[in-house]
N, C-alpha and C positions, 0 to 999 in steps of 0.2 A: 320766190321763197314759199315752200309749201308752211298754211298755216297751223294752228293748233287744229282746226277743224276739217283740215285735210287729214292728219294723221289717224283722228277720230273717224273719219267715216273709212283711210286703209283697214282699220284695225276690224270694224265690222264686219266688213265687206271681207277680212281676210276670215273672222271669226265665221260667219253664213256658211263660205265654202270651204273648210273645217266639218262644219256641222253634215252638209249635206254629203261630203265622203266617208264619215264615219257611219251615218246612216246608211249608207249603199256601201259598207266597205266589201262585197264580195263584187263591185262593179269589173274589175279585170281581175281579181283571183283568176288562175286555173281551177277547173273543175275537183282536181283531187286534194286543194289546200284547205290547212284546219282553220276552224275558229277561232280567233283569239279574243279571250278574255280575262282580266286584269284578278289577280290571283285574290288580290284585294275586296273583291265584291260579293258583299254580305250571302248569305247564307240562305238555300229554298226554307229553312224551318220557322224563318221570323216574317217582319216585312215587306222583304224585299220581293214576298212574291205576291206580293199587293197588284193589282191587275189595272194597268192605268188604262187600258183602252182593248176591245175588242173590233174587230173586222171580221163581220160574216160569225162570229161567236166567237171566233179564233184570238184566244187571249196575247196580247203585249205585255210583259211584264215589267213593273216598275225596274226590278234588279237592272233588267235588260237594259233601258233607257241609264241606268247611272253606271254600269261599269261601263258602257259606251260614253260619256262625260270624263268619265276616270282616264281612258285612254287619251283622250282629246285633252283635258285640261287635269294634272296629276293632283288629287289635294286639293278641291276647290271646297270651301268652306260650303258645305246638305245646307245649309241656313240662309244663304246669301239670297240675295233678291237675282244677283247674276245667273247661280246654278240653278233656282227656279225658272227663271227666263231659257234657261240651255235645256232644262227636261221637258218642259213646253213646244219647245222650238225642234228639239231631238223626236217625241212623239209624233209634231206632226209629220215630216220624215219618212219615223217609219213608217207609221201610215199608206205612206202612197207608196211605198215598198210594197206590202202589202197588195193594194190595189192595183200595181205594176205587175204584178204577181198573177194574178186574177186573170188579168187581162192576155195575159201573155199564153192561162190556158185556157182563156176562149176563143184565141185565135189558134190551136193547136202548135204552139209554137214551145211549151214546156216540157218538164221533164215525166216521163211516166213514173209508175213508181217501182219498173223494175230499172232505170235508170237512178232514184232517187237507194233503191236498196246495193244497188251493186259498189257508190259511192261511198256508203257504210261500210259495207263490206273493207274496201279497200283503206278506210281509216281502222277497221278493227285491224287490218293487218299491221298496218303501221305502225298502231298501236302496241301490238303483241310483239314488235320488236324492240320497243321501249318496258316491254316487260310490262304494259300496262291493259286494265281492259277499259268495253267501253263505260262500262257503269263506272269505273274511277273514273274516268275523262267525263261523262256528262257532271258527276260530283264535283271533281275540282273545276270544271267551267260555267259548273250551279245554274245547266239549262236539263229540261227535261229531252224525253227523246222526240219529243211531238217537236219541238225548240229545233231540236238538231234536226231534224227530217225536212222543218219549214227554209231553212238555210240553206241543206244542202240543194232542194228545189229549186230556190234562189238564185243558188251561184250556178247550176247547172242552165236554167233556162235563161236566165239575162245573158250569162256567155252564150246561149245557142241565139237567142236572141241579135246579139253585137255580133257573131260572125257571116249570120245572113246579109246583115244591109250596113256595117258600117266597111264600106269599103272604096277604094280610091273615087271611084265614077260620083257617090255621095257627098264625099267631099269635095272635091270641085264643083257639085252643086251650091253646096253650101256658102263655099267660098266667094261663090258668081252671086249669091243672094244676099250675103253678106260682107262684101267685100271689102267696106271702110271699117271694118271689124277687125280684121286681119291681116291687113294689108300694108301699116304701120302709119294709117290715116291719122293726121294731129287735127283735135277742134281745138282755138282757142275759145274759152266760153269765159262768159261774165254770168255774175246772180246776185240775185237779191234777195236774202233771206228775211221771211219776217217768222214773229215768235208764234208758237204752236200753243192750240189748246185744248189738248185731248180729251181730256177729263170735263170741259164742258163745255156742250154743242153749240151756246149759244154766242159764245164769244167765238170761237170757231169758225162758225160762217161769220161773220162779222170782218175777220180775218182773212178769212176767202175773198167775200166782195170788196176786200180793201185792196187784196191783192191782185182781182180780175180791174179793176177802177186805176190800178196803177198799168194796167198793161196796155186798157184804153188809153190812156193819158201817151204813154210811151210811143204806142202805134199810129197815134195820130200828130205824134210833135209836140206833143202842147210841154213834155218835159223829158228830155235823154235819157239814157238807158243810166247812162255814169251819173247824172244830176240825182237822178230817182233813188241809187245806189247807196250814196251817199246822203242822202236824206230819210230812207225808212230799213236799209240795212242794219240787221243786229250780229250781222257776220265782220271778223275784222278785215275782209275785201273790199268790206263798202266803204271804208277809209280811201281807196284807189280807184274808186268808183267799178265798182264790184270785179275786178279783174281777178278772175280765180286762175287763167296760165294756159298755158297749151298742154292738153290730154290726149291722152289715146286709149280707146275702148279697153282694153284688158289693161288699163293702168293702175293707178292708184285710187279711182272715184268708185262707189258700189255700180253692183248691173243697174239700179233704177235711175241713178243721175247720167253714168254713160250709155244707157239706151236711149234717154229722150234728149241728151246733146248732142247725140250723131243722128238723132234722128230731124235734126232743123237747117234749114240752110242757111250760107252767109248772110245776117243783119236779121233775122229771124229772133221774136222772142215766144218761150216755150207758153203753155200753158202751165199756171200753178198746180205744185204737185206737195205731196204731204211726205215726209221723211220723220224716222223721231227727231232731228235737228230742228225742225220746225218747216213751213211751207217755201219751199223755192220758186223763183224764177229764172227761165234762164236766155241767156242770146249767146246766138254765136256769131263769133267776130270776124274770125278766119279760118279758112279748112286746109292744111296740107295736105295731098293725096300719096300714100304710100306708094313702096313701090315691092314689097314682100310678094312672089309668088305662094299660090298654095303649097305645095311643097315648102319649100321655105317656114311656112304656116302650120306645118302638120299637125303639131304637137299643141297647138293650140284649137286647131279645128278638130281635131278627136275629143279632145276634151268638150268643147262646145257641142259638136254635134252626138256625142252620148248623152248630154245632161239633153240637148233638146228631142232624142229618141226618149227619155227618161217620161218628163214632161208629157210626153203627146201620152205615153202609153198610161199613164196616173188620169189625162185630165179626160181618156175616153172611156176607159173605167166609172171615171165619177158621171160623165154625162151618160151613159147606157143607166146607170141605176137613177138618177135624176130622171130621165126618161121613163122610168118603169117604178117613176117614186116611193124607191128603197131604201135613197142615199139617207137620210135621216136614222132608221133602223139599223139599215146594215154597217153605218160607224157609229159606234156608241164610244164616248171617252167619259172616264173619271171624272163627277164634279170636282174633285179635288185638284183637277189636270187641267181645269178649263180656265 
C-alpha cells in the first residue's frame, strides 16, 4: 500500500516536471508555432513588468514568470506561500533557459538573426490572416518585441540543437548507460526517515551525525536495518520496519530518491540524503532486471535524454562564466525573488 508520504513526494516530483516543461515550453514546438499566453496576465503598464532577474542585462520579467504559473496551475492564490515557492522555482528555470541559450550561440549551433526575422515574418503573416497585426499580438500576449525575438531564438535553436544529436545511435547510448532506468528494472527499497531541520544548522548536523551513527551501527550488525526502522523512523514504513515496496526509476518516487536507490546494490545501505520530508536512508533489498528494449523505451528515453542534453548545455554555460568569474555579475535576480 502506497502511503500518505508516497503520494506527497508523486505529487512533487509530478509538480518539478510540470515546472520544468513550462519553463522550456518551446522544447519540441515547431519552429513556426506561437506563444501562448494566458489572456489573464496583468498588463505591461503596472507591476507586472517588475524585472525579477536579469542574464547578461537581458531582463526576465516578473509578468513572464506568473502567466507561466497561470498556465501550469489556473487560479493559484499571488499570496500563497505555494505560488511564491512556483515563481522562485519557475525563475530559476528560466534562468538556465537563458544560459542554454548562450551556450547554444557559442557553440555556433543558433539561430542568426535573419533566421530569428524571417520567423517573425512568417507569424506576421499568420497573423494578417487572423486580421490581426503584430503590435496587437505582442499587446494581447503583454511581451515586448525583444520578449518575442528572445523566444523565437529559443525555439529555433533548441530545435536546431535536438535535431543534430538527439538521434537513435544516442539513444541507445543512453539506454546502455542507463539501463536499469529504462528497462522496467524493480528496486525493493526500505528507509529510514528522521525529522529535518532546516531553519537551524545546529540541530541539523546533530541529525546528520545521528543518522551517519545509525548507518554505522547498521553496517556493522550491531542493529538491522528493519530494527533501526522501527525504532528512529518518523515515516509510517517504519511501523513495517521501513518497507517502502518495490519501485521503478520513472515511478512514483522523485529523481533524487530514484537516483540514489538504483544507484546501491542488493543489501546496500545509502548514505543520508536531505529531502524537504526530512533526511533519508536507504537499503535496497532486492533488484528485478527488466526486460524493456530501447525501443520499447523510446518515449521515455527522449524525454530523458533531452532534459539531460538540457542540463549539460545550462551546467557549461555556468562553468565557462564561473571560470572567467562572471557567474556572480552576469545573473543578477531580484532581492524580492531570492
Amino acid at each position: 500500500m502506497i502511503s500518505h508520504f508516497h503520494n506527497l513526494m508523486r505529487f512533487h516530483s509530478y509538480q518539478l516536471f510540470c515546472l520544468g516543461f513550462v519553463a522550456c515550453v518551446l522544447l519540441h514546438t515547431p519552429t513556426e508555432a506561437t506563444i501562448v499566453v494566458p489572456s489573464s496576465a496583468t498588463t505591461a503598464s503596472d507591476t507586472a513588468r517588475e524585472i525579477a532577474a536579469t542574464v547578461n542585462g537581458e531582463p526576465i520579467y516578473a509578468s513572464a514568470i506568473d502567466a507561466q504559473i497561470e498556465l501550469l496551475i489556473p487560479n493559484l492564490d499571488r499570496k500563497s506561500a505555494r505560488y511564491q515557492k512556483l515563481r522562485c522555482d519557475l525563475l530559476a528555470k528560466t534562468i538556465d533557459r537563458y544560459l542554454a541559450l548562450e551556450y547554444l550561440h557559442h557553440s555556433k549551433i543558433a539561430a542568426s538573426n535573419d533566421d530569428i526575422q524571417l520567423a517573425i515574418i512568417r507569424l506576421e503573416k499568420r497573423l494578417k490572416l487572423k486580421q490581426q497585426s503584430l503590435a496587437d499580438y505582442l499587446h494581447e500576449q503583454n511581451i515586448s518585441r525583444a520578449e518575442l525575438r528572445h523566444r523565437m531564438d529559443w525555439q529555433i535553436s533548441w530545435n536546431r540543437y535536438l535535431n543534430k544529436y538527439l538521434s537513435d545511435t544516442n539513444l541507445q547510448k543512453y539506454f546502455t548507460d542507463y539501463k536499469s532506468q529504462f528497462d522496467g528494472t524493480t528496486s525493493e527499497i526500505s528507509q529510514i526517515l528522521l525529522a529535518s531541520h532546516p531553519a537551524d544548522p545546529a540541530k541539523q548536523k546533530i541529525t546528520f551525525d545521528h543518522a551517519n551513527q545509525i548507518i554505522r551501527d547498521i553496517r556493522s550488525n550491531t542493529i538491522s536495518f528493519s530494527t533501526a526502522a522501527k525504532k528512529y523512523s518518523i515515516s509510517p514504513t517504519g511501523q513495517t520496519g521501513g518497507l517502502v515496496g518495490s519501485i521503478k526509476y520513472q515511478g512514483s518516487m522523485p529523481l533524487q530518491f530514484s537516483d540514489i536507490a538504483f544507484a546501491l546494490e542488493v543489501g546496500e545501505v545509502s548514505v543520508p540524503f536531505e529531502s524537504e520530508f526530512g533526511i533519508h536512508i536507504l537499503r535496497c533489498n532486492s533488484i528485478k532486471v527488466g526486460t524493456r528494449t530501447w525501443q520499447q523505451a523510446r518515449p521515455q528515453l527522449r524525454e530523458a535524454l533531452v532534459e539531460s542534453f538540457f542540463r549539460f548545455l545550462v551546467n557549461t554555460r555556468r562553468k565557462m562564466l564561473k571560470d572567467e568569474n562572471k557567474l556572480g555579475k552576469h545573473i543578477e535576480i531580484n532581492s524580492a525573488w531570492q
